[in-house]
N, C-alpha and C positions, 0 to 999 in steps of 0.2 A: 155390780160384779165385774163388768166387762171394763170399767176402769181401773178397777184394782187388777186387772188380769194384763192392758196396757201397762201400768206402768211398773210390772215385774218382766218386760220382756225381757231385757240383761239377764236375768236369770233362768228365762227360758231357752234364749240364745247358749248359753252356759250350758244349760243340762244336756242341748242336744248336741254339741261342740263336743263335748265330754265323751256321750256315747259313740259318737263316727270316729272320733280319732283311737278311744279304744276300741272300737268294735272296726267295723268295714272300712275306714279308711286309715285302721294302724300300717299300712303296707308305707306310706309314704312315707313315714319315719323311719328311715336304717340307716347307714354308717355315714351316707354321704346324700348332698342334696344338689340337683341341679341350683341355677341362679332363680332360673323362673321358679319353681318350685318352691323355692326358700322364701323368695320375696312374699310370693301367696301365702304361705303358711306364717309367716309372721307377720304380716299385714293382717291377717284377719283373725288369726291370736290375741297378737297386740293391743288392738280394739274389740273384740271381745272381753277379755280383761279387763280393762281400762273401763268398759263400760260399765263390767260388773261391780267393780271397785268404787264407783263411784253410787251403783245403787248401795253397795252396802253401805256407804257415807251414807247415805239418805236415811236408812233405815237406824242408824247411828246416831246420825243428829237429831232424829226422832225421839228416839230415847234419851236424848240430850234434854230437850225438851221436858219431855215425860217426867224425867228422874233428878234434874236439876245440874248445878256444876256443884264439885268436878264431877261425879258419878258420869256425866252425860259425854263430858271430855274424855274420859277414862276410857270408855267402852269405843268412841270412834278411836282413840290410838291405838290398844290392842285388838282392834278388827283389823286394822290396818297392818301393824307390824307383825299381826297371824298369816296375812298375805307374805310379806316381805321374808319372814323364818321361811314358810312354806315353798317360795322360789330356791330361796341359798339349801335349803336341804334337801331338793329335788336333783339339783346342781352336785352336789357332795354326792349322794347316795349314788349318781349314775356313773360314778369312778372315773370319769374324767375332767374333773372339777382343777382350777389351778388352786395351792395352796395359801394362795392369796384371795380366793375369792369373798369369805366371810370377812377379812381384812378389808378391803377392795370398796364393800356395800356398805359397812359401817360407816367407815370416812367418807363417801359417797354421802349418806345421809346425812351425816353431820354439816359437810359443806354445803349441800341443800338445801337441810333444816336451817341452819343456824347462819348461814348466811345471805343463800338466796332466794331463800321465804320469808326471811326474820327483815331484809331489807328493804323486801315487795311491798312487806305488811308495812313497815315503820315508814316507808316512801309514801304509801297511799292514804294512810294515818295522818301522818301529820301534814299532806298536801292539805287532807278535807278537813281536817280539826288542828291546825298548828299542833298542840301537844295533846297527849292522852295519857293519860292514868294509868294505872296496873299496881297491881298488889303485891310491893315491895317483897314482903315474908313469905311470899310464893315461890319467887322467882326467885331469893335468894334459897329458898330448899330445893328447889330444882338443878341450880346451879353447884349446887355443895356434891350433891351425889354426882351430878354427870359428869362434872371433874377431876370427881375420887374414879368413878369407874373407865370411864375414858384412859386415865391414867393407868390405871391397871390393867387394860386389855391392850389400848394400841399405842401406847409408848414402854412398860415395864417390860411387854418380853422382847423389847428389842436390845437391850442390854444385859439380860440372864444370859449366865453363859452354861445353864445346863446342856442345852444343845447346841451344834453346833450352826444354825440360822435362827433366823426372830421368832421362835415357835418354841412353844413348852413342852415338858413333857408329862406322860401319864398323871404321875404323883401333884406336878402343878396343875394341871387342865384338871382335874378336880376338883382339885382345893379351891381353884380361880370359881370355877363355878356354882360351887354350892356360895363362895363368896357372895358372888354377885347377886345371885337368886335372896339369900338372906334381905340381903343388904335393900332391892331393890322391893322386894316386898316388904319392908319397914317402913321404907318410903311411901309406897302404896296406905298400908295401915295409917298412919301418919293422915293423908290426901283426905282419906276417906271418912276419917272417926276423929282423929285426938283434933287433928288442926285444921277440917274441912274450910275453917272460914280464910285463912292463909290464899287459900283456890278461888276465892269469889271477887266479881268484880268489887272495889268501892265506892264507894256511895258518892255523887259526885254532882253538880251544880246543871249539868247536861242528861243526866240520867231520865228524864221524860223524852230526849229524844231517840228513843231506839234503841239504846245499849241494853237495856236490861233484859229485853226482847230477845229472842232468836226464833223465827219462823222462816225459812227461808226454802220448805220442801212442802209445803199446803199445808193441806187437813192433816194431822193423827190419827192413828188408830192404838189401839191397845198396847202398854208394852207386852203382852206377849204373843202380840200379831208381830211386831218389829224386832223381836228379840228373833223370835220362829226365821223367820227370813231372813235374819241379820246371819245366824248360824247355817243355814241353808243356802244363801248365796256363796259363805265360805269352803263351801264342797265342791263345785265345779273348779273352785279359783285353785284348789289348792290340788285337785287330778288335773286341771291343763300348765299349771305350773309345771309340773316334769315334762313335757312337750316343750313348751316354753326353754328351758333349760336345754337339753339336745340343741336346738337353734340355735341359742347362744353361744354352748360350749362350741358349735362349729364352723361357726363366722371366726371368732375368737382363733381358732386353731388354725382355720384353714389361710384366711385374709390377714395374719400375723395382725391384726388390730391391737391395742394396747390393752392389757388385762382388765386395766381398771373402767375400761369401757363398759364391763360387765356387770360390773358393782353399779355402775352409772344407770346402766338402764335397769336395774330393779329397780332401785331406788327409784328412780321416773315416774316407773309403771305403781308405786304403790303410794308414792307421796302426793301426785297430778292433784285427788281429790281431799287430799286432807290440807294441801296448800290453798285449793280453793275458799275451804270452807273457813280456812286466817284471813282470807283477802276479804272476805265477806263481813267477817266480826270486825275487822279492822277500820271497814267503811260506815261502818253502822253505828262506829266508834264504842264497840266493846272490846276493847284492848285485851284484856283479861284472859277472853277465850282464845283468843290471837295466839298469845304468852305460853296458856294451857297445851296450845295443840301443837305449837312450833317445839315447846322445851318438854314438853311431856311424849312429844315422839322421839327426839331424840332420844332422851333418857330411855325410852319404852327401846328402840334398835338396841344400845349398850345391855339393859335389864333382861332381855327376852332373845338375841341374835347370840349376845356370847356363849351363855350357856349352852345351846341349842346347838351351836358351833362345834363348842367343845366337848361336847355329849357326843357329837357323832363321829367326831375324828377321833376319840377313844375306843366306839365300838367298832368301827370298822380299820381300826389302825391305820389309819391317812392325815398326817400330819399335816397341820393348819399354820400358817404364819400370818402370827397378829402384828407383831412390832411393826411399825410405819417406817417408810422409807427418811431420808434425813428433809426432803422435801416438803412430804405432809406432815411431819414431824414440824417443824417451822408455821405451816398453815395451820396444825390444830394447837399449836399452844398462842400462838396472835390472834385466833378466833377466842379462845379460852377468855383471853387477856381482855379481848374488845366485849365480849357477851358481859364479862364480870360490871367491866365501864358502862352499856347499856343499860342493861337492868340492874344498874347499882342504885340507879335514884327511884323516884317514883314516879316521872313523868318521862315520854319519850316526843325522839322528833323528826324531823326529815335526814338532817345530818348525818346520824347515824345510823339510817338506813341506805345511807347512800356510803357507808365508809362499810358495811358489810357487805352490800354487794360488789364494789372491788375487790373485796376478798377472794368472794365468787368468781368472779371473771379471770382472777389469775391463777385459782384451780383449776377453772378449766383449760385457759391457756396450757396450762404444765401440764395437762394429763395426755396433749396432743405433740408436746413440744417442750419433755420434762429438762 
């Protein structure tokens, strides 16, 4: 008892985080923050968070475990990107949001996902195993939708000219989302039933050493011990998330720091533990899961942030701009271009995890020095 009570303390830290900042300690949250005040409060947010995010991984990959791939893949990406909607629309709802900020986190994530994970992984990969497998007809479905709907959120409204900046309006933020929602639960349906085997690692000459395995958080318990607490650690994350937000939106406001700073640190804060758990598969050379959680997050930001995006800046009438600057406009169609070349074949290698993360390194360059 007393060790399953240890290792849910993130979530006890969570609940009781939750109740001081709403209850007895809401006083310290209002319009402005000293520096010291600020630093404490996000310092011990930050990692609060971050811890908690990381047990809900646990409890995730549990059920990874449990439930098999992808089923086990599925559920650690949208636990995850339930964190990442739940910061951007805490950010939105508190009406000081910039209208780029759901813009902002996307490409944030993308550039994370798909370059500075996808090259950690493919660096680490092919240092301990020269080349690694993955399941061509995965990754090519993966790749089909993320760069139908990428295309459709952060490059097409930046050339509609219904309105007059890169943002849509009522009659398209609709249409855009029920779009994407369709679309991206076909894809789901797809994962899950008609072509679950697309999602599975291949079968492969190395397969007794560890790939086919994934154990990397001890014992199990029932899935619906880890589901209960998979759902219940997402309660605290998603009431300190609006706390979370105020900090940001006031660094951002106050310290003129660059907007997309904003998007940068969600994205951080909810990708840390799901990048782990690729660097993990990737050394253990199960490529596959790697593949699953690096392209299946992506896809899952696009699937699950637009909508969600654009659902809220219709009801509260506060316009959103998705269309990309001409800058990241250039990075996310060269990442397109290079993910296609990646995972076009069926083996990968060090090389090209080392030509994604220069990618990475000169997004981040331009977001300080665009």
């Amino acid at each position: 008892m007393f060790k399953h009570v240890r290792k849910e303390t993130p979530l006890l830290f969570g609940v009781v985080m939750a109740i001081l900042l709403y209850g007895p300690a809401a006083f310290l949250f209002g319009d402005t923050f000293s520096l010291p005040i600020f630093l404490m409060l996000f310092v011990v947010l930050f990692c609060v968070m971050m811890a908690m995010s990381f047990s809900a991984v646990r409890h995730a990959d549990h059920l990874a475990d449990l439930l098999g791939e992808p089923l086990g893949t599925l559920i650690l990406t949208i636990a995850v990107i339930t964190i990442e909607v739940a910061l951007i629309s805490s950010i939105m709802l508190s009406g000081d949001a910039a209208p780029t900020l759901a813009r902002d986190t996307m490409m944030a994530v993308l550039m994370i996902v798909m370059n500075g994970v996808v090259g950690v992984v493919l660096l680490v990969g092919g240092f301990h195993h020269r080349e690694q497998e993955f399941n061509l007809r995965g990754a090519n479905a993966f790749l089909t939708v993320l760069v139908t709907l990428a295309s459709m959120s952060l490059i097409l409204p930046k050339f509609t000219v219904s309105t007059s900046d890169a943002s849509l309006n009522n009659t398209q933020s609709e249409l855009f989302a029920v779009i994407t929602i369709v679309l991206y639960a076909t894809f789901l349906a797809m994962q899950t039933r008609r072509h679950r085997s697309f999602f599975v690692q291949p079968l492969a000459e190395n397969a007794s050493e560890g790939g086919a395995e994934h154990h990397s958080h001890g014992e199990a318990n029932s899935i619906l011990f880890h589901a209960v607490l998979l759902v219940g650690i997402l309660v605290p994350i998603v009431l300190l998330s609006k706390k979370m937000a105020l900090l940001a939106n006031f660094a951002v406001g106050t310290w003129q720091l660059p907007a997309a700073l904003g998007g940068v640190l969600i994205a951080s804060l909810v990708l840390a533990p799901e990048a782990l758990a690729a660097f993990h598969s990737a050394r253990e050379n199960y490529l596959q899961r790697a593949v699953n959680i690096c392209l299946g997050s992506a896809l899952a930001t696009i699937g699950l942030t637009v909508p969600a995006a654009l659902a809220i800046s219709v009801f509260i009438n506060q316009p959103i701009q998705l269309g990309v600057t001409n800058t990241d406009l250039t990075l996310l169609l060269l990442t397109m271009f290079v993910s296609a070349l990646t995972f076009g074949g069926g083996r990968t290698n060090m090389l090209q995890g080392a030509v994604h993360l220069v990618i990475f390194v000169v997004y981040v360059v331009l977001i300080f020095d665009p």
